[in-house]
C-alpha atoms as a printed R data frame, in Angstrom:
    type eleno elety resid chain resno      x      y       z
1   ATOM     1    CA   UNK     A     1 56.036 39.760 -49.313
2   ATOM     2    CA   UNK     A     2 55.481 36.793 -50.841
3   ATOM     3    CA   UNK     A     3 52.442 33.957 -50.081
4   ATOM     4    CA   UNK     A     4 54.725 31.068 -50.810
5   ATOM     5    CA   UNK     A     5 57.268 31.941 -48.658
6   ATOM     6    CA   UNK     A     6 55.288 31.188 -45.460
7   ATOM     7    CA   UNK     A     7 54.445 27.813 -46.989
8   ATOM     8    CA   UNK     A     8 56.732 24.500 -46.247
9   ATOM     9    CA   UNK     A     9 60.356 24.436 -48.093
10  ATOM    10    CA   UNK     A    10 61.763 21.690 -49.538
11  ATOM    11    CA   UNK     A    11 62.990 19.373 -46.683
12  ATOM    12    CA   UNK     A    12 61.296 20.658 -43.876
13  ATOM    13    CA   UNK     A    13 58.911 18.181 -42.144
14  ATOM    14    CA   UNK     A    14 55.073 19.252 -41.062
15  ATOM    15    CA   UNK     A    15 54.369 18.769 -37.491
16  ATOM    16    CA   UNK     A    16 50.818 19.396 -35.943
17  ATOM    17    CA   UNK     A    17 51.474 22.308 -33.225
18  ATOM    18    CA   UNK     A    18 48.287 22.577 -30.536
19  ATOM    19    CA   UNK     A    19 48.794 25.946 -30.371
20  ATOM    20    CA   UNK     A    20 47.108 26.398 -34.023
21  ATOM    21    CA   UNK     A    21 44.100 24.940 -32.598
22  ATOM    22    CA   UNK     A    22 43.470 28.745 -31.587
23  ATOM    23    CA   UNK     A    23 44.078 30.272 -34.831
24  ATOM    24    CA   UNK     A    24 41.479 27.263 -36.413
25  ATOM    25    CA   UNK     A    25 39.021 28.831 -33.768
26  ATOM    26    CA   UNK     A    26 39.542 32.045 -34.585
27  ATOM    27    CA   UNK     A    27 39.039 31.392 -38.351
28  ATOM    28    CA   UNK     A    28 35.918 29.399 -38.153
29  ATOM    29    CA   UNK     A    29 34.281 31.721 -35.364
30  ATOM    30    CA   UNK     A    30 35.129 34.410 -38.064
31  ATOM    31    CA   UNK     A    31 33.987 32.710 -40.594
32  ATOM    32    CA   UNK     A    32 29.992 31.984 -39.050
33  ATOM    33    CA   UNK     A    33 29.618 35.793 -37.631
34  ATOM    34    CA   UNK     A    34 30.373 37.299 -41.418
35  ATOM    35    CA   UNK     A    35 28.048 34.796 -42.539
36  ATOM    36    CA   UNK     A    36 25.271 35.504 -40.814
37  ATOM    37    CA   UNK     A    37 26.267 39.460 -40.935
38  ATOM    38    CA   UNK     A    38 26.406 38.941 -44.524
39  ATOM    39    CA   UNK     A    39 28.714 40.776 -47.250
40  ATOM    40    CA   UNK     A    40 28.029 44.055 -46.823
41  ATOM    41    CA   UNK     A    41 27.785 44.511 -43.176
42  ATOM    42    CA   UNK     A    42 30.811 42.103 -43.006
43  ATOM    43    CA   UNK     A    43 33.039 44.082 -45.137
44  ATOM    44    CA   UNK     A    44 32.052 47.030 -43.438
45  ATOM    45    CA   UNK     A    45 32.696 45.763 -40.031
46  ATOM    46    CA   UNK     A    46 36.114 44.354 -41.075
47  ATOM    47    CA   UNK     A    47 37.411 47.427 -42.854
48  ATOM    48    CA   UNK     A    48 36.443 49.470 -39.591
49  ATOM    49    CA   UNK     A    49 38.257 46.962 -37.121
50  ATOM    50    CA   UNK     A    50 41.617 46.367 -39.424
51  ATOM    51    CA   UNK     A    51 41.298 50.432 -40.711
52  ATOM    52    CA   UNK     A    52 40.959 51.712 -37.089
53  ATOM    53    CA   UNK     A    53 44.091 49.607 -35.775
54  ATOM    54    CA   UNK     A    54 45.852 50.602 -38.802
55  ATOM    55    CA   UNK     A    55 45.478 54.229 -38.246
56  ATOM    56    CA   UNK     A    56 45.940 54.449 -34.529
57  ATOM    57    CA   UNK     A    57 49.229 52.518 -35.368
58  ATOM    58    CA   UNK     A    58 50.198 54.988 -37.960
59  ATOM    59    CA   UNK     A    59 48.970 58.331 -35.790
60  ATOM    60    CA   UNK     A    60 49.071 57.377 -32.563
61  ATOM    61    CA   UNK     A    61 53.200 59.287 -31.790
62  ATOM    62    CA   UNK     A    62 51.947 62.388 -33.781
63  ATOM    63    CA   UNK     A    63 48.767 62.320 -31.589
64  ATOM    64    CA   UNK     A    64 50.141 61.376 -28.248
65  ATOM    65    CA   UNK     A    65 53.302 63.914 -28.878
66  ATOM    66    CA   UNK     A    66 51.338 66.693 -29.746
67  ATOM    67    CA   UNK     A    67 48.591 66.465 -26.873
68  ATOM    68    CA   UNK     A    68 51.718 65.892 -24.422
69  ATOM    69    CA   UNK     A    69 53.296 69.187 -25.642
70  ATOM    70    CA   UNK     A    70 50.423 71.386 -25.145
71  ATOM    71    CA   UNK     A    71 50.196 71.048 -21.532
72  ATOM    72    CA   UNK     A    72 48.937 68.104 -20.153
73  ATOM    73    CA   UNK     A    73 52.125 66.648 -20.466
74  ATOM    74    CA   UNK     A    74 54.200 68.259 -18.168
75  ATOM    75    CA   UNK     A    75 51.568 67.625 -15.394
76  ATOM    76    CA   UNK     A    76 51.565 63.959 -15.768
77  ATOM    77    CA   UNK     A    77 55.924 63.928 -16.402
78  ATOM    78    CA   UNK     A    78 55.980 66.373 -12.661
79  ATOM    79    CA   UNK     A    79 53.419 63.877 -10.965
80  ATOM    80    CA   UNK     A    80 55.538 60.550 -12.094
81  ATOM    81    CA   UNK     A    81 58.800 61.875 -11.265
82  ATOM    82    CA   UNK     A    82 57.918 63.173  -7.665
83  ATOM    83    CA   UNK     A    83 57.028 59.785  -7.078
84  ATOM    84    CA   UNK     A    84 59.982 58.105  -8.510
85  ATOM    85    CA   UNK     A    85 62.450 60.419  -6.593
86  ATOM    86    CA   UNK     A    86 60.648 60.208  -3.408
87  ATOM    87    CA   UNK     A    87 62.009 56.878  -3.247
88  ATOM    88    CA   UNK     A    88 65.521 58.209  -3.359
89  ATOM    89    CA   UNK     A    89 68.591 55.291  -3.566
90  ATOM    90    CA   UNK     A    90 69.239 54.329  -7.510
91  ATOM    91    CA   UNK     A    91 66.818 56.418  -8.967
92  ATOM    92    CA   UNK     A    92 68.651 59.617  -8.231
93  ATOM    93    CA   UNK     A    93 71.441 57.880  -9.766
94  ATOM    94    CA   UNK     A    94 72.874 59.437 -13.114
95  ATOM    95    CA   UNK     A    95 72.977 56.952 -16.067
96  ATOM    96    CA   UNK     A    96 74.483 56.219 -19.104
97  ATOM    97    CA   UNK     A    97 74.768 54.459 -22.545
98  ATOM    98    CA   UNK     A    98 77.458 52.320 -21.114
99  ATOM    99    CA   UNK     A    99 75.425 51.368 -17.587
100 ATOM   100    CA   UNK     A   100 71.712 52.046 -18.536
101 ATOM   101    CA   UNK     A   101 70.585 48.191 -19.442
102 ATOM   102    CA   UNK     A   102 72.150 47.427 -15.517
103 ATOM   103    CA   UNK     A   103 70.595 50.547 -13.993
104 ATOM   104    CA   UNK     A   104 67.096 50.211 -15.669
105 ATOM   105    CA   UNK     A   105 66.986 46.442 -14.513
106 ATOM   106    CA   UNK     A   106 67.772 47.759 -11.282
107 ATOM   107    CA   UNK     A   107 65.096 50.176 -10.932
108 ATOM   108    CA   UNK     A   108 62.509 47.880 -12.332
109 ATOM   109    CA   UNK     A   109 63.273 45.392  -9.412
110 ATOM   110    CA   UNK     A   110 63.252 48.268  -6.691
111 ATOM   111    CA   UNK     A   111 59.845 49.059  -8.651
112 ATOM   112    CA   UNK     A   112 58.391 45.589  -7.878
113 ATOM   113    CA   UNK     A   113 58.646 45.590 -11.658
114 ATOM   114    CA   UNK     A   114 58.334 41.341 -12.488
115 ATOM   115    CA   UNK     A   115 61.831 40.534 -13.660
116 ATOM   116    CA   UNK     A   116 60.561 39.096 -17.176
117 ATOM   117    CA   UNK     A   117 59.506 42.745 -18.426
118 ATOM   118    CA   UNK     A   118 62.833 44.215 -16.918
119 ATOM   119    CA   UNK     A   119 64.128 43.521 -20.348
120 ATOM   120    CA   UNK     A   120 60.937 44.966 -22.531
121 ATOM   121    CA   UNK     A   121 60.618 47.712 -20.509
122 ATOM   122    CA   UNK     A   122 64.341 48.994 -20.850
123 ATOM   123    CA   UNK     A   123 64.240 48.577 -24.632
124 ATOM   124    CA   UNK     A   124 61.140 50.936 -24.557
125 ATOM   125    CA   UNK     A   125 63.270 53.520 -22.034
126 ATOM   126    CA   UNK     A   126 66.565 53.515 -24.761
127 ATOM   127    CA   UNK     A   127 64.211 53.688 -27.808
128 ATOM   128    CA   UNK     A   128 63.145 57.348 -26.727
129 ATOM   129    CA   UNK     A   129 67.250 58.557 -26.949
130 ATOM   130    CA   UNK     A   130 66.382 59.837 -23.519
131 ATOM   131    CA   UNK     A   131 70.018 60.947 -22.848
132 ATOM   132    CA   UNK     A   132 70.141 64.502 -24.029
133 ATOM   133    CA   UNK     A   133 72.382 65.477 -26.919
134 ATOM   134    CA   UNK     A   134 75.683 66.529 -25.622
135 ATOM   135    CA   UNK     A   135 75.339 65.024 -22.169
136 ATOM   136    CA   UNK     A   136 77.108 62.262 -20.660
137 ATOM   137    CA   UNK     A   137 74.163 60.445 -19.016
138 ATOM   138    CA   UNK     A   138 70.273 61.306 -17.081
139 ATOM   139    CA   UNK     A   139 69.098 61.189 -14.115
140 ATOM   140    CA   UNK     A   140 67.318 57.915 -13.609
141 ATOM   141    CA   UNK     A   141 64.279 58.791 -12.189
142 ATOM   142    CA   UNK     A   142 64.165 61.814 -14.937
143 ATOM   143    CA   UNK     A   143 64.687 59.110 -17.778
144 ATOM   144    CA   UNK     A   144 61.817 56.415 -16.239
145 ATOM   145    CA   UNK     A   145 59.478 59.321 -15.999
146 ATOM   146    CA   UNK     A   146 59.904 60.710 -19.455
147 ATOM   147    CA   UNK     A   147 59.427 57.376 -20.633
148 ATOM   148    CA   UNK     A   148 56.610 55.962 -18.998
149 ATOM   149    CA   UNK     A   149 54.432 60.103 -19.529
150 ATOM   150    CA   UNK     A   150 55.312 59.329 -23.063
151 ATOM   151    CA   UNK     A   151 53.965 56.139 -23.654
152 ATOM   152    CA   UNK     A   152 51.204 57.098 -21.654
153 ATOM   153    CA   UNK     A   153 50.102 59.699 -24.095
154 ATOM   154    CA   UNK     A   154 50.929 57.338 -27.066
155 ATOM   155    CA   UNK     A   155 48.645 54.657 -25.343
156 ATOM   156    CA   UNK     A   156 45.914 57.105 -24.952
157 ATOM   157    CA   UNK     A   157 46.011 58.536 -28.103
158 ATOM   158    CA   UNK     A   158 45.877 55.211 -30.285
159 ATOM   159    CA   UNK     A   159 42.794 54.042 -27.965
160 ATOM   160    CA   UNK     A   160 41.318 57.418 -28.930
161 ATOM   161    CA   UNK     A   161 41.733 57.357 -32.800
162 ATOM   162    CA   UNK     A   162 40.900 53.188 -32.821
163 ATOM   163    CA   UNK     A   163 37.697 53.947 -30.660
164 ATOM   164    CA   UNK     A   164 36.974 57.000 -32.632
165 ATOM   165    CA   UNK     A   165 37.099 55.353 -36.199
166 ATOM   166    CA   UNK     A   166 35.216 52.024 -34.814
167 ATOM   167    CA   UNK     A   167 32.154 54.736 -33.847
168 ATOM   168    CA   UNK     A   168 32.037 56.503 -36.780
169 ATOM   169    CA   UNK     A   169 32.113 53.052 -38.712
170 ATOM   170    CA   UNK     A   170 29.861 52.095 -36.730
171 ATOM   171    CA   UNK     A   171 27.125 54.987 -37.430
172 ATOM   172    CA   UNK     A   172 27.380 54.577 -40.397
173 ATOM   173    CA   UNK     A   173 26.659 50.534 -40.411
174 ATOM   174    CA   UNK     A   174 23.772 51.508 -38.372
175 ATOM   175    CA   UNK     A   175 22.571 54.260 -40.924
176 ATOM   176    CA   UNK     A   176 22.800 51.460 -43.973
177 ATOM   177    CA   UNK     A   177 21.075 48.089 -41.774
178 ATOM   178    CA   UNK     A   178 17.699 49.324 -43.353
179 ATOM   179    CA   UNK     A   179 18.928 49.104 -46.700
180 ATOM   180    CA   UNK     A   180 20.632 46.036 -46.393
181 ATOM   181    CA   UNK     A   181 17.618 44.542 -45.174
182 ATOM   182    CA   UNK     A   182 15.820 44.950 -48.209
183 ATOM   183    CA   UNK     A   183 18.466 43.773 -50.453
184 ATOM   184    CA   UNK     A   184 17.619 40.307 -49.044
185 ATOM   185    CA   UNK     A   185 20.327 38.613 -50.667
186 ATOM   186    CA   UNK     A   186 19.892 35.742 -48.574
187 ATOM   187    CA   UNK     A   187 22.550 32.401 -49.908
188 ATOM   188    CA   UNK     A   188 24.369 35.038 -51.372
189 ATOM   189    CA   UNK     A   189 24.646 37.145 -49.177
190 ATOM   190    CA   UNK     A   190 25.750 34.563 -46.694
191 ATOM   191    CA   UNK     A   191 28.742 33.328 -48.878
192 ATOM   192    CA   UNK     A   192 30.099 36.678 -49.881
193 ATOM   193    CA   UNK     A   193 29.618 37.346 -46.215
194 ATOM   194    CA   UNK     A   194 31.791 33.939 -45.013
195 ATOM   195    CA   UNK     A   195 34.773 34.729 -47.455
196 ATOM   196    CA   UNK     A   196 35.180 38.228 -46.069
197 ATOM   197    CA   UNK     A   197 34.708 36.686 -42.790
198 ATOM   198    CA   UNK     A   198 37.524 34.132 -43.991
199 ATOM   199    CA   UNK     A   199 39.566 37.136 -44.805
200 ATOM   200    CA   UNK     A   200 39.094 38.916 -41.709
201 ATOM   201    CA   UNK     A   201 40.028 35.886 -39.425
202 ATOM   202    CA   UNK     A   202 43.079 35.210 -41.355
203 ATOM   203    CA   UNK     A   203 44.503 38.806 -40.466
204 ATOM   204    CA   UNK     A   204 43.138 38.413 -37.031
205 ATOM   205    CA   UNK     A   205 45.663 35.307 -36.639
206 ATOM   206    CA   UNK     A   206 48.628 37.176 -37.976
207 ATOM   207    CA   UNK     A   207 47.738 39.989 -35.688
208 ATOM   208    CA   UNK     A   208 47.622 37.901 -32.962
209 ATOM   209    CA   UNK     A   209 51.038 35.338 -34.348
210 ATOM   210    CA   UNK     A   210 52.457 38.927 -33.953
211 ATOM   211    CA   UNK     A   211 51.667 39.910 -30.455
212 ATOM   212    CA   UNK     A   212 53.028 35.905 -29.704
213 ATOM   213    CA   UNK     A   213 55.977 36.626 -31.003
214 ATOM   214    CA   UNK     A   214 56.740 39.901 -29.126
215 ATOM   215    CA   UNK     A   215 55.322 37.694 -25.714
216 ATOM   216    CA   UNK     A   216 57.932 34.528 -26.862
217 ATOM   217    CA   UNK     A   217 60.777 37.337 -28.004
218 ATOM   218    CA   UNK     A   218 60.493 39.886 -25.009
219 ATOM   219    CA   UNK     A   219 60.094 37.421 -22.133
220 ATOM   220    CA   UNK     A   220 60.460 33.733 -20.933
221 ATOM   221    CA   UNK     A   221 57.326 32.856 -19.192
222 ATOM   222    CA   UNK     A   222 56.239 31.002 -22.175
223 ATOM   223    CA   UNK     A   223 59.058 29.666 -23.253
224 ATOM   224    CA   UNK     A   224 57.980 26.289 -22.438
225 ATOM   225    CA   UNK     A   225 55.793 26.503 -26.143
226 ATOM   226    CA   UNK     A   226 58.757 27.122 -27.879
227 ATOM   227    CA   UNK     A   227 59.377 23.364 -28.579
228 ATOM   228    CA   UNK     A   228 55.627 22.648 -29.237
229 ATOM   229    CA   UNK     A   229 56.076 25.040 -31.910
230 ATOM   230    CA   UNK     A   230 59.431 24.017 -33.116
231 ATOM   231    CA   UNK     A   231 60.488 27.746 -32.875
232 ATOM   232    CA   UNK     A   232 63.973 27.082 -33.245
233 ATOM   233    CA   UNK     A   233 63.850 24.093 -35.601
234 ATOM   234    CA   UNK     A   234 64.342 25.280 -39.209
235 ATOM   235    CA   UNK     A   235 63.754 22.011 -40.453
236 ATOM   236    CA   UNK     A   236 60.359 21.976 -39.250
237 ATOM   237    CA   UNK     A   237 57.282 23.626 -40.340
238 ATOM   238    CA   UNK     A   238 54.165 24.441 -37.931
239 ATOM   239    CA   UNK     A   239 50.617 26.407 -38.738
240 ATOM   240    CA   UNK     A   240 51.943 28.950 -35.501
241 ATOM   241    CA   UNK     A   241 55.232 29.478 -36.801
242 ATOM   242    CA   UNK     A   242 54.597 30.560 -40.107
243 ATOM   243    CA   UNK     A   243 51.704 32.897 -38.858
244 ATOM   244    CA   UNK     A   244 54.561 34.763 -36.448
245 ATOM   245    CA   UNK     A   245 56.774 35.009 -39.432
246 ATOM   246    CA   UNK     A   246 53.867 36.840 -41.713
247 ATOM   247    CA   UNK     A   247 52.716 38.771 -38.733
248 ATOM   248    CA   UNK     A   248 56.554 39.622 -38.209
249 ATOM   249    CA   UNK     A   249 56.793 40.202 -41.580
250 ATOM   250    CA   UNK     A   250 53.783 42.538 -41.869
251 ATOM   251    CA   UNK     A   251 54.513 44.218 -38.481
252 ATOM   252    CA   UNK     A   252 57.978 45.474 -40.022
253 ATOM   253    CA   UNK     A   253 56.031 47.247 -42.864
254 ATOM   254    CA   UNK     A   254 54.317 49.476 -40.821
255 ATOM   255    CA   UNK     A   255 57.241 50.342 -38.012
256 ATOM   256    CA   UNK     A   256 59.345 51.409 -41.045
């Protein structure tokens, strides 16, 4: 991954987008919090918040699988699915490959489900190859509760490890504020501590170009900032889009 491909080519045309306004703020508020932290604390701080979202990103499947198969698992799977069944209709249903997108959208609308997640939430249901290996199709109501015990324990166990690092980071900032003190490297100190502070805001606005992007790609409810962003005008280059293509970019690292 290259810087200078997120920069403007030759023969696109700069446009102001308000929607970078946010990412400015988020840079600059950055910026004055490391400062004042100062460069160790600051450096500190942002390898426990970037290290900690890394790791629960990395972990969190092993984690959440392996808690789910030692027990607790099949008591959350049993509670979900009498619920689901007891409703009766299309979730006792039987699904397949061919009908599951129709099926799933469906369910979600029998759910209350709104109909702009219908679409985010089935992707999640066929990543998990629910459909057993030589069978024909699954029972819906089996299929949305395997899913959604699944993700539950994947949720739970990235919140776990992301907490856990962040407390452990955390003692030991606390442990080494005494000794920082008395390094008193005051201007310095400050500096250092606003260019890691630049650092760390310029990851937190890829991170967060990168959850736009899944909220632009996965639903429609904001589709009314695609233009303001020239989203899909390749011969125009905006502050947002180029953060959602490094975020994108970066994102794809770590899922492969």
């Amino acid at each position: 991954m290259i810087l200078s491909s997120y920069l403007p080519e030759a023969g696109q045309t700069f446009a102001f987008d308000y929607v970078s306004i946010v990412f400015m703020v988020i840079l600059l508020l950055s910026v004055i919090t490391a400062a004042k932290k100062g460069f160790i604390a600051a450096l500190i701080g942002m390898i426990c918040y970037f290290g900690s979202y890394i790791l629960a990103s990395m972990f969190c499947q092993q984690l959440g699988a392996a808690v789910f198969n030692a027990g607790p698992g099949e008591i959350v799977y049993k509670a979900i699915f009498n619920w689901i069944s007891s409703k009766g209709g299309i979730f006792n249903e039987t699904i397949t490959q061919a009908n599951m997108a129709e099926k799933l959208a469906e369910a979600f609308t029998a759910l209350g489900v709104p109909s702009f997640l219908s679409p985010t939430l089935g992707s999640l249901v066929q990543q998990l190859n629910i459909i057993p290996a030589g069978e024909d199709g699954i029972v819906l109501s089996i299929a949305i509760s395997q899913t959604v015990s699944a993700y539950a324990f994947i949720a739970a166990a990235w919140l776990v490890i992301c907490f856990g690092v962040q407390l452990v980071c955390s003692i030991i900032l606390f442990a080494l504020k005494k000794v920082i003190k008395k390094l008193k490297l005051k201007a310095a100190d400050c500096a250092l501590g606003g260019l890691i502070g630049l650092v760390s805001g310029a990851m937190t606005c890829v991170a967060v170009a990168y959850v736009f992007v899944l909220v632009l790609t996965c639903t429609t409810f904001v589709d009314f900032l695609k233009p303001m962003i020239a989203w899909d005008d390749p011969n125009t280059y905006t502050i947002t889009k180029a953060l959602c293509n490094a975020g994108a970019d970066i994102a794809a690292l770590f899922i492969a």
